[in-house]
matplotlib code that plots the C-alpha trace (Angstrom):
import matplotlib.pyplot as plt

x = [54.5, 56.9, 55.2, 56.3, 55.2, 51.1, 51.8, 52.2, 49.5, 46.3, 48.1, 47.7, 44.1, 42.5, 43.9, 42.7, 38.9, 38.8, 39.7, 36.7, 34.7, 31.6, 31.6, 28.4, 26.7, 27.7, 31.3, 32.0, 30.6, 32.0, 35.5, 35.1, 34.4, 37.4, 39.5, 37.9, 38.7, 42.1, 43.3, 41.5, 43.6, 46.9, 47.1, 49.3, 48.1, 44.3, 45.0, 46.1, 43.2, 44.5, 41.4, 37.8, 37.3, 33.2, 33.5, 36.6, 34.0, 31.0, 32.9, 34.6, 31.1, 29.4, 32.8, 32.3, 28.4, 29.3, 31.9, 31.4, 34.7, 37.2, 40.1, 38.3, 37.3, 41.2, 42.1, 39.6, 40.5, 44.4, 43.8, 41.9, 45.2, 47.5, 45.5, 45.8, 50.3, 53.1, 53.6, 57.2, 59.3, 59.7, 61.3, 58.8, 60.2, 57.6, 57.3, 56.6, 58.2, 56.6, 54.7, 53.4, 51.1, 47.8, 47.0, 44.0, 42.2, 44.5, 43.5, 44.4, 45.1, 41.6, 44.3, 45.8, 42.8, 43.4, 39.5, 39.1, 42.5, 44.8, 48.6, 49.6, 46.9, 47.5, 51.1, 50.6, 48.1, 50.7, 53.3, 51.0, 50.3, 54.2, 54.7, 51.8, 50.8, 53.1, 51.6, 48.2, 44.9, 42.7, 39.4, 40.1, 42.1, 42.8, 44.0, 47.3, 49.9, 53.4, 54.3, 51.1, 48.5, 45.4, 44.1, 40.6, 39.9, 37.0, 36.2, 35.6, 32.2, 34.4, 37.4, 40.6, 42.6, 38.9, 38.4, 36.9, 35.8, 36.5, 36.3, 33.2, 31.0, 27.4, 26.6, 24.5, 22.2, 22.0, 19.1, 18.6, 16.6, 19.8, 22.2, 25.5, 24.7, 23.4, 26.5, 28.6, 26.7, 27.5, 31.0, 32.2, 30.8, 32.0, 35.3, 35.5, 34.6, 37.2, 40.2, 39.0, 36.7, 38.7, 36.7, 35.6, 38.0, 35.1, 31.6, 29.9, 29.8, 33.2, 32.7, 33.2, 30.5, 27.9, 29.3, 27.8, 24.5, 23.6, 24.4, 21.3, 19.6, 21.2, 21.4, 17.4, 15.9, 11.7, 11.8, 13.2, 12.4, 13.9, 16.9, 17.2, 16.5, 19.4, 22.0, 20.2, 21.0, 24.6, 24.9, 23.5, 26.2, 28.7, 27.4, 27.8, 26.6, 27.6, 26.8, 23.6, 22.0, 20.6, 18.8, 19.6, 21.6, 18.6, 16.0, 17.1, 14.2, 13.8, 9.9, 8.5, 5.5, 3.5, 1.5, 2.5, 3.6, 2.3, 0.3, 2.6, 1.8, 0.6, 3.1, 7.2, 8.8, 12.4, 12.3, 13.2, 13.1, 11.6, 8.9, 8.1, 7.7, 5.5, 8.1, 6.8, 3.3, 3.2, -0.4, -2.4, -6.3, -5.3, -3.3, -6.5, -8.8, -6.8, -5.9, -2.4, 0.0, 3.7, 5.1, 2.5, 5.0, 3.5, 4.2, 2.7, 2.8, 0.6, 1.1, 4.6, 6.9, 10.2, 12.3, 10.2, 10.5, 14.5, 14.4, 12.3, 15.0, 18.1, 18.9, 17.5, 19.3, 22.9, 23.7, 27.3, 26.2, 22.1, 21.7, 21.7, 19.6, 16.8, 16.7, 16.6, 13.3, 12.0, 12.5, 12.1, 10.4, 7.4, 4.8, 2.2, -0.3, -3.5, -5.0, -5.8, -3.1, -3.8, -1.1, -1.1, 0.7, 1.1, 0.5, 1.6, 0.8, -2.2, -2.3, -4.2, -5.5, -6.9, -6.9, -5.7, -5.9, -2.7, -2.5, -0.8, 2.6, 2.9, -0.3, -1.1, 2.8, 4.5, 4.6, 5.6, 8.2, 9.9, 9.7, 13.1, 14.7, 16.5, 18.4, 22.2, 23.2, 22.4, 23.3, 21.5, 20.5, 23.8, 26.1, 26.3, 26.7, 25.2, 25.5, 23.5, 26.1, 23.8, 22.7, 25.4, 27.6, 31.7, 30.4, 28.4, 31.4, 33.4, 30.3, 29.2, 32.6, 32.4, 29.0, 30.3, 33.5, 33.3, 30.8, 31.4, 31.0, 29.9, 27.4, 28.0, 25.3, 26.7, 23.3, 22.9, 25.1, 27.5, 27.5, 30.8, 34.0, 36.2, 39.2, 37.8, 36.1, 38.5, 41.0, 38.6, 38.2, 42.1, 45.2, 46.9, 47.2, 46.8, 46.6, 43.1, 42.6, 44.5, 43.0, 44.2, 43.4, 44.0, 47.2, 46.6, 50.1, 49.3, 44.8, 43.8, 46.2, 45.8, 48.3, 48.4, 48.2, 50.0, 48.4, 45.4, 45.9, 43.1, 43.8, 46.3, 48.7, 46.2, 46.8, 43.6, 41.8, 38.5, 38.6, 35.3, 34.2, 33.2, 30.8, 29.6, 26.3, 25.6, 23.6, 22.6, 22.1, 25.9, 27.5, 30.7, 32.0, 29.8, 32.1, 35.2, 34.1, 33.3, 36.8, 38.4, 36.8, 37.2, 40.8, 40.5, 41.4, 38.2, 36.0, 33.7, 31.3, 28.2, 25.0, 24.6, 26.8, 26.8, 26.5, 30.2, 30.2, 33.5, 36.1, 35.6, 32.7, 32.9, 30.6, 30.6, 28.4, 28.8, 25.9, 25.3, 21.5, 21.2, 23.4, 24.6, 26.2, 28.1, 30.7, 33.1, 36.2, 39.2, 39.5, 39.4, 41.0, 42.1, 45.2, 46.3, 44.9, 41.5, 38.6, 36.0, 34.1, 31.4, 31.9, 31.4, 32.1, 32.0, 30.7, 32.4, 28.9, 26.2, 22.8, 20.0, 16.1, 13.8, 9.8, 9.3, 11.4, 10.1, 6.3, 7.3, 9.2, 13.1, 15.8, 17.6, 21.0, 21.0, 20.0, 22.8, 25.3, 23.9, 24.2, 28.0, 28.8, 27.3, 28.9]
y = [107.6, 104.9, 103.2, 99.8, 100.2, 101.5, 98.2, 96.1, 98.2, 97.8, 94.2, 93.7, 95.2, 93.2, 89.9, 91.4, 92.1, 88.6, 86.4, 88.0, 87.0, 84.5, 81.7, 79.8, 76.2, 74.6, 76.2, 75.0, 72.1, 71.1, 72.1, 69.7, 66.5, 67.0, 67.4, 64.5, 62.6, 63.7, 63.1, 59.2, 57.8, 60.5, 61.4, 58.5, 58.2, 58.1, 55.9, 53.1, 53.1, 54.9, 56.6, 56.3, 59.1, 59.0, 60.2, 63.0, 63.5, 64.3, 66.5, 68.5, 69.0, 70.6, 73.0, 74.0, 74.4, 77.6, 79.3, 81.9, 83.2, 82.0, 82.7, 80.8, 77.8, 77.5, 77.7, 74.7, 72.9, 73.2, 72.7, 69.5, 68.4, 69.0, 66.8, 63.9, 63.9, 64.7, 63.5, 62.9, 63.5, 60.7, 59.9, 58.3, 56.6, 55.2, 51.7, 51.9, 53.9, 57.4, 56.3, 53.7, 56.4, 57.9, 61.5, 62.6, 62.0, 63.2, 66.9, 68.1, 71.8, 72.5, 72.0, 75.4, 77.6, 81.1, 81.5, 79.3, 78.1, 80.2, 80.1, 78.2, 75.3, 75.0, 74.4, 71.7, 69.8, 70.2, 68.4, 65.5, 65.2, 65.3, 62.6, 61.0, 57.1, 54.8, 51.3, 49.3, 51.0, 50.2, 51.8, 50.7, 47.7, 46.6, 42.9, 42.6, 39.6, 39.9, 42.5, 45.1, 43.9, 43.3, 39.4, 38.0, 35.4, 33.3, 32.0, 35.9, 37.5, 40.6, 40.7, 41.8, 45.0, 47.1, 49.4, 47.6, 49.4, 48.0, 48.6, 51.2, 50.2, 51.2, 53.7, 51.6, 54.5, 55.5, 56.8, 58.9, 61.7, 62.9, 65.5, 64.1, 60.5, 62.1, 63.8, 61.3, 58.8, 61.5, 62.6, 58.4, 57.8, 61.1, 60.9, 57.0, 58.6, 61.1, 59.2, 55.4, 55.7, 55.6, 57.7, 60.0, 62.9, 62.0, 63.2, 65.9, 68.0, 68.8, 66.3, 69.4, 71.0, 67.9, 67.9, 71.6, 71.0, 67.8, 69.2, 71.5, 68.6, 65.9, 69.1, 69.8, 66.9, 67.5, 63.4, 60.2, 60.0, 63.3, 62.3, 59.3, 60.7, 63.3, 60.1, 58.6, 62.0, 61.9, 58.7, 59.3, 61.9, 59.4, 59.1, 55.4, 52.4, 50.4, 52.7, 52.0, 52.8, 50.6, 51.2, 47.6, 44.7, 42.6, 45.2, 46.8, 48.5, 52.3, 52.9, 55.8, 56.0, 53.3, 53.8, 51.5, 51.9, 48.5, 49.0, 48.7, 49.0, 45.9, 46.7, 47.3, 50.4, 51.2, 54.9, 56.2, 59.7, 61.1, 58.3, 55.9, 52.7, 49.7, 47.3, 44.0, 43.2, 41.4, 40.2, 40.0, 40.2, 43.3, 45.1, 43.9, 45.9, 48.9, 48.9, 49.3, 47.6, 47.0, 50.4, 52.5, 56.0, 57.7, 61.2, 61.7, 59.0, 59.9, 63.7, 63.4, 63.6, 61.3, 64.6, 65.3, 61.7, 61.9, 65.3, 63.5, 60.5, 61.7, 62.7, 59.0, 56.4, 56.0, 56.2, 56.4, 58.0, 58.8, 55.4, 54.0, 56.3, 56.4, 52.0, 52.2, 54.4, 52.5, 49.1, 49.8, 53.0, 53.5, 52.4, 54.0, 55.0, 54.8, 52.1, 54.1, 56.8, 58.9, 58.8, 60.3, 58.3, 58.2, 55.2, 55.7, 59.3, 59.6, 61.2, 59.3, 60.8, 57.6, 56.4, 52.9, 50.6, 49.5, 46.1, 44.9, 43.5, 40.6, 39.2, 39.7, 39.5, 36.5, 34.5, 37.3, 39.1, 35.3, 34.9, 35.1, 34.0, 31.2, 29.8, 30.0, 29.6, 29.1, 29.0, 31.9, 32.0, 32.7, 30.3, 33.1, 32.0, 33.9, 33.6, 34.7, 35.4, 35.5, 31.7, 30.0, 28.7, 27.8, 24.2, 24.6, 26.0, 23.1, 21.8, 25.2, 26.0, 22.7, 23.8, 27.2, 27.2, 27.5, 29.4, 32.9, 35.4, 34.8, 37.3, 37.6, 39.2, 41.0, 42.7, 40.8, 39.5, 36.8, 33.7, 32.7, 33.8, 35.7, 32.9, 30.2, 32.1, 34.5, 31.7, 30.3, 34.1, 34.9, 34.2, 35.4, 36.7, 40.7, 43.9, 44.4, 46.6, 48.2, 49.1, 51.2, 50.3, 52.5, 53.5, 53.2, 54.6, 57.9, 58.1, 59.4, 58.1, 55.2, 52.8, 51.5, 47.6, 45.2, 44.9, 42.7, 40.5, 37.8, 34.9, 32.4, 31.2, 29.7, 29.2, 27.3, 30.3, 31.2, 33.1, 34.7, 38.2, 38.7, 41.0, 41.7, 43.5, 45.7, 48.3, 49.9, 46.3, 45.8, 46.3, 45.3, 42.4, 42.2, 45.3, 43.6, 40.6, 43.3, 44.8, 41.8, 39.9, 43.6, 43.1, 39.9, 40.0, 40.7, 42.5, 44.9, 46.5, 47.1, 48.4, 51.9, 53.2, 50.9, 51.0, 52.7, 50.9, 48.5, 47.8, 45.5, 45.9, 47.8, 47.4, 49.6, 49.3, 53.2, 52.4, 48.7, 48.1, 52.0, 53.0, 50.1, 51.4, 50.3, 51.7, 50.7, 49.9, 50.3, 52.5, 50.7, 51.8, 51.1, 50.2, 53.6, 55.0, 55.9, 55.8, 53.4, 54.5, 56.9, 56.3, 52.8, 50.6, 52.9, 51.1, 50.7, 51.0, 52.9, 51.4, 52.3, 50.4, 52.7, 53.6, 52.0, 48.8, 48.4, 48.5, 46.1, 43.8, 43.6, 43.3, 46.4, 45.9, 42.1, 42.9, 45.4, 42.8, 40.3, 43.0, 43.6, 39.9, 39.4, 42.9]
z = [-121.2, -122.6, -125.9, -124.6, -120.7, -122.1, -124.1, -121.0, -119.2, -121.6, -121.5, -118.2, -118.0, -120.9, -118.8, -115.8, -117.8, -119.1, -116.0, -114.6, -117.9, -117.0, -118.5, -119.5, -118.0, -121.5, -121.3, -118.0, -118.7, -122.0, -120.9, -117.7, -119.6, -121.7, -118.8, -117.3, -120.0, -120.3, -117.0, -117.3, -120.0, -119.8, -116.2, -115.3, -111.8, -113.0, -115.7, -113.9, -111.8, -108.3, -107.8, -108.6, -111.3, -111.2, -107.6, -108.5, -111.6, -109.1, -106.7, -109.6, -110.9, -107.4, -107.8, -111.1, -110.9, -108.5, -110.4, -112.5, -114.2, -116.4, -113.3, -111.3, -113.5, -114.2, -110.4, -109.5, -112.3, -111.4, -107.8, -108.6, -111.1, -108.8, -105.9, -108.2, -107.3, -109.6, -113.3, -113.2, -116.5, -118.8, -122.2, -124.4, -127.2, -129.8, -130.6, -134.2, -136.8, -137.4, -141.0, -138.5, -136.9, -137.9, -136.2, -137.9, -135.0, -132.4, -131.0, -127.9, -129.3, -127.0, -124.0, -124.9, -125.2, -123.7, -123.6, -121.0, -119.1, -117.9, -118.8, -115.7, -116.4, -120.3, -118.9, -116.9, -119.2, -121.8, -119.7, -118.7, -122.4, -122.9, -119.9, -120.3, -119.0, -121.1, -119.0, -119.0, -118.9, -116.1, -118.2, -121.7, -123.7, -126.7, -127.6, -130.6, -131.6, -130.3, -133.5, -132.4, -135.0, -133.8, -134.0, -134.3, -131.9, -132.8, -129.2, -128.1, -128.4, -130.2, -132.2, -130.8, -131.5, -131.0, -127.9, -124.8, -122.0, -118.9, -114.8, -115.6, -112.9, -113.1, -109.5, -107.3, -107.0, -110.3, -111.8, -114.7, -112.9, -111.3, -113.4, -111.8, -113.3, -117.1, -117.3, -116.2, -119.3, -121.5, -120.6, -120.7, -124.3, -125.6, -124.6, -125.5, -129.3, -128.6, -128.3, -129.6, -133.0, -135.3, -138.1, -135.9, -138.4, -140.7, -139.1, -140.4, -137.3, -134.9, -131.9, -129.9, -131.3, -131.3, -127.3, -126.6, -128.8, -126.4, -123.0, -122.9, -123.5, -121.1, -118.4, -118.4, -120.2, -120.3, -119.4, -119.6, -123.3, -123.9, -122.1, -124.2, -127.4, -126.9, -126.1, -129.4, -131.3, -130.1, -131.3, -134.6, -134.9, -135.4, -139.2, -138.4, -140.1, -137.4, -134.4, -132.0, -129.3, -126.7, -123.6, -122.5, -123.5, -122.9, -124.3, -127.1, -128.2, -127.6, -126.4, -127.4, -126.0, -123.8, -126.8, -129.4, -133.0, -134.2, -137.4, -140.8, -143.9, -146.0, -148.6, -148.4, -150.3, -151.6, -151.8, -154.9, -156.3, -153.0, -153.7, -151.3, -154.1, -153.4, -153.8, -152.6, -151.7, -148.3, -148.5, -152.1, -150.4, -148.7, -151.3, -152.8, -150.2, -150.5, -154.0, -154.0, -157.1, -157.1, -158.9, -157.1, -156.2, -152.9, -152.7, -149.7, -146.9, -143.6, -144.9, -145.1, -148.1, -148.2, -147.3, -144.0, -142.6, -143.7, -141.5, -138.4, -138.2, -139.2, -135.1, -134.4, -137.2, -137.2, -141.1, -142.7, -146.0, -147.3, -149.4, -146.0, -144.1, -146.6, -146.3, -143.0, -142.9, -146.1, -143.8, -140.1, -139.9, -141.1, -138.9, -136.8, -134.1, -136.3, -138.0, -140.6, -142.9, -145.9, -149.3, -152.2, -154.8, -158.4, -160.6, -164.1, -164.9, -162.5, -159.1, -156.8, -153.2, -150.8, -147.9, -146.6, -143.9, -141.9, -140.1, -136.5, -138.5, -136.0, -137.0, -140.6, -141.8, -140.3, -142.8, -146.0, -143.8, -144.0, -147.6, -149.1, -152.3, -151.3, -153.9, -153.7, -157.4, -160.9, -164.7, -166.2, -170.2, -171.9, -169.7, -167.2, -163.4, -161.1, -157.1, -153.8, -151.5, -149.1, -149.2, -150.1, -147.0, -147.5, -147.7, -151.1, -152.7, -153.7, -155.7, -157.0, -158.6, -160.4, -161.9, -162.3, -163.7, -167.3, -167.6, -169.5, -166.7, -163.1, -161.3, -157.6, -156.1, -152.4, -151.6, -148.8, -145.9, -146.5, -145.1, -146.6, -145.7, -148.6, -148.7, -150.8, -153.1, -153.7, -154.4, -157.0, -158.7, -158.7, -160.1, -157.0, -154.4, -153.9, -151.1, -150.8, -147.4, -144.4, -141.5, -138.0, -134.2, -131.4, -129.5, -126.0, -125.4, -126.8, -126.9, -129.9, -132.0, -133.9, -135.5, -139.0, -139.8, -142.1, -145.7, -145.7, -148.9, -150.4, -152.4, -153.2, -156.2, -158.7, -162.2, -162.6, -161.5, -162.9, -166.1, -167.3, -166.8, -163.1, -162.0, -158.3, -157.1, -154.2, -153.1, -149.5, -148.1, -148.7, -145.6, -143.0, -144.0, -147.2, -148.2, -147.4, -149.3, -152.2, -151.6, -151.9, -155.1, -157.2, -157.1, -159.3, -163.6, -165.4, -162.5, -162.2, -159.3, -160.4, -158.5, -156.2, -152.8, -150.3, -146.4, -145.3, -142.1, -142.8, -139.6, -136.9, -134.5, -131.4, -128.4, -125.3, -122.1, -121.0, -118.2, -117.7, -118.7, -119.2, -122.3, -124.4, -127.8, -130.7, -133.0, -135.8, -134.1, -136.4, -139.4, -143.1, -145.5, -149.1, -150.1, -151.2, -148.5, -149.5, -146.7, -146.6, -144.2, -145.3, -148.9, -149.3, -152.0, -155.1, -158.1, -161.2, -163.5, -161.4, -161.9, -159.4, -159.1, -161.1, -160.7, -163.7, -163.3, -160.0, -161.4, -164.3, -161.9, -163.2, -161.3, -163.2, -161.7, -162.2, -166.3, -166.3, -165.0, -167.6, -170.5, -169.3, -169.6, -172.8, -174.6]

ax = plt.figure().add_subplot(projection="3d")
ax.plot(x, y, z, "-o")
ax.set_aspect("equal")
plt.show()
């Protein structure tokens, strides 16, 4: 027999073989929301709204429940394509030039996978990617100025140039209890992350992958809680600073339990060396009671070392980077069911084994949870300014730079969330003005890419500018726009970062109802980026001098980073 022609046979017989290869719940169902997705914001008929895709979603769902081969997957999903009317040819000629662009995020190879579409459906996806909807979205937007940069308008709850959903109604009927509507939760927020977030290139896990570890989960939940918890987990994915998850607009909170975790401890921590570290003391005659001192490290907290509670929330808190995941445990996470917990702690080189009592946190801790140092400048030994960004408002500048201004070196202390905007102050730092940031925003003529902005710059022409060493502070607390601020002032003569990573959440704000008053989430909404390109996201502000709180400053009651900044000034 002809070499060529047993070629074309064993050819023809392995096709043959795999058509007829069953494909699993999670294959089927993983390759359905992507085509859903697809066809909402490419298909040019879908994506301006001609039909209502949660219906098309439902029936394409009862289809594909029944099937059982990869042949037959392909020839529901084509048949369904090709109910949806032609995709006529059309020249697309981009607005921007090409260096404009930003593709990392952009995908769609999964359109041409031989595993699970046949030849004649990778075909015609590929030509409604090729021809795909060039007008206005009817399920997402985006606001920009007349040159395609997006604009801030301050009498809008959001910025522009983020991704807004829009025309998602919430089923009348819905309910969580049946599949058709979990799926359809999951399958709008996944593929609004797909094609709109910006940093998505940068999670740790494929977003593929995170979409077939969920779908057991949202498929068969145990319960509600379950259910939620695997919506939470998907969020958390996003390695997010910025991301969240809400049951409700109006009711934020997550409940675990109609039990309630209400008793807290009567002390804060900062964890530090996989030891939770009594920080702060929130009320002396019960640190008293329970003997417990500022310094004290806890090894074990409730049984549970610093790694184990890391483990047990790392699928529930959004976190860019570690720094932030470990404050967010330290500040909002440990409380609990019993009134009662055992720790094992060390104070100075002695291990201690006790147990303590834990109080309801709305009763006992009003008034410490309030306390906050709330001065906004002042002229430390040596002629050194120093300034809490987070107290100081743009109205106290004018009179602080008087004070300030010849001073030798000026501390500005970012661990906190600014209440001034970058502008004045960086006028008053600089000689000029500088690029500082980029950032990119989506391209809603092409999902999944995004497009690069103008050069942010800070500052203005001042000769008069402020000449002393300058040295700004930050730490996990530093986030969003405190980063900006950070990445603003750095670029100033003389300046130096000093502290530990900060939060990696930088970009504009993005909010989403997926479900109205079911699934409420947020995202960062446009990519930030240095000016040479480097990522902020994830990273953070990287300090120039790394200084990090210690057991034993903590115990002895310094403000290490704050000393450092002094020493810098003063070398």
């Amino acid at each position: 027999m002809n070499k060529n022609l047993c070629s074309i046979i064993i050819l023809l017989l392995f096709q043959v073989c795999f058509s007829q290869q069953k494909l699993t719940e999670v294959e089927k169902l993983t390759a359905t929301c992507k085509v859903w997705g697809f066809l909402k914001y490419y298909h040019p008929n879908v994506a301006k709204g001609q039909f209502d895709w949660d219906e098309h979603l439902y029936e394409i769902l009862s289809k594909v429940e029944k099937i059982k081969t990869q042949d037959e997957f392909s020839n529901a999903i084509e048949s369904w394509i090709n109910s949806l009317g032609d995709v006529p040819e059309i020249e697309i000629i981009d607005k921007y030039p090409k260096d404009r662009y930003f593709y990392k995020n952009l995908d769609l190879s999964w359109t041409q996978n031989k595993l699970l579409f046949s030849e004649s459906l990778s075909k015609k996806l590929k030509w409604i990617e090729e021809n795909r909807f060039q007008g206005l979205q009817f399920y997402i937007s985006r606001d920009v100025d007349k040159d395609g940069y997006s604009i801030a308008d301050d009498g809008e709850d959001e910025p522009k140039g983020v991704p807004r959903l829009q025309n998602e109604r919430t089923p009348d009927s819905f309910t969580w209890k049946e599949k058709k509507y979990r799926l359809l939760t999951l399958f709008r927020y996944w593929n609004l992350i797909e094609y709109f977030a910006p940093n998505k290139y940068l999670i740790d896990k494929d977003w593929t992958t995170c979409l077939n570890d969920i779908l057991p989960k949202i498929s068969n939940p145990k319960d509600e809680i379950s259910y939620h918890y695997a919506l939470l987990e998907m969020v958390a994915n996003l390695n997010d600073s910025h991301a969240s998850y809400y049951i409700s607009a109006h009711n934020p909170q997550l409940k675990l339990s109609e039990k309630s975790y209400d008793f807290g401890l009567p002390f804060e921590v900062k964890i530090v060396d996989n030891y939770f570290v009594v920080s702060r003391i929130l009320n002396k005659n019960l640190a008293i009671k329970n003997d417990i001192q500022v310094g004290d490290a806890i090894s074990l907290l409730d049984g549970k070392t610093v790694n184990q509670y890391v483990e047990k929330y790392k699928n529930q808190i959004p976190a860019s980077n570690v720094s932030y995941l470990l404050n967010k445990i330290a500040k909002y996470y440990l409380a609990f069911l019993n009134k009662e917990i055992n720790i094992e702690f060390l104070r100075g080189k002695e291990i201690k084994v006790k147990k303590i009592e834990l109080y309801s946190r709305r009763e006992h801790f009003k008034e410490a949870k309030g306390v906050n140092n709330d001065g906004k400048y002042e002229i430390l030994d040596g002629n050194i300014g120093y300034l809490n960004i987070g107290n100081i408002q743009n109205k106290d500048l004018d009179s602080i730079f008087l004070k300030i201004k010849d001073t030798k070196g000026v501390i500005v202390d970012v661990r906190n969330y600014p209440n001034v905007t970058q502008g004045k102050l960086a006028e008053f730092l600089k000689a000029k003005p500088l690029e500082y940031a980029k950032q990119i925003h989506i391209d809603l003529n092409y999902p999944g890419r995004f497009v690069w902005e103008k050069p942010q710059f800070c500052g203005n022409e001042n000769p008069d500018n402020y000449k002393g060493k300058i040295v700004i502070l930050v730490n996990e607390e530093t986030m969003s726009q405190a980063e900006t601020l950070v990445m603003c002032l750095q670029t100033a003569d003389n300046a130096v970062v000093i502290g530990s990573q900060t939060a990696g959440a930088d970009g504009w704000n993005a909010s989403a109802k997926i479900i109205y008053s079911h699934f409420v989430t947020t995202f960062t909404g446009k990519g930030f980026f240095y000016p040479d390109g480097t990522e902020m996201q994830r990273i953070g502000i990287v300090p120039n001098i790394q200084v990090k709180p210690t057991i034993e400053g903590i115990r002895e009651g310094r403000d290490e980073v704050l000393e450092r900044a002094i020493q810098y000034i003063n070398e």
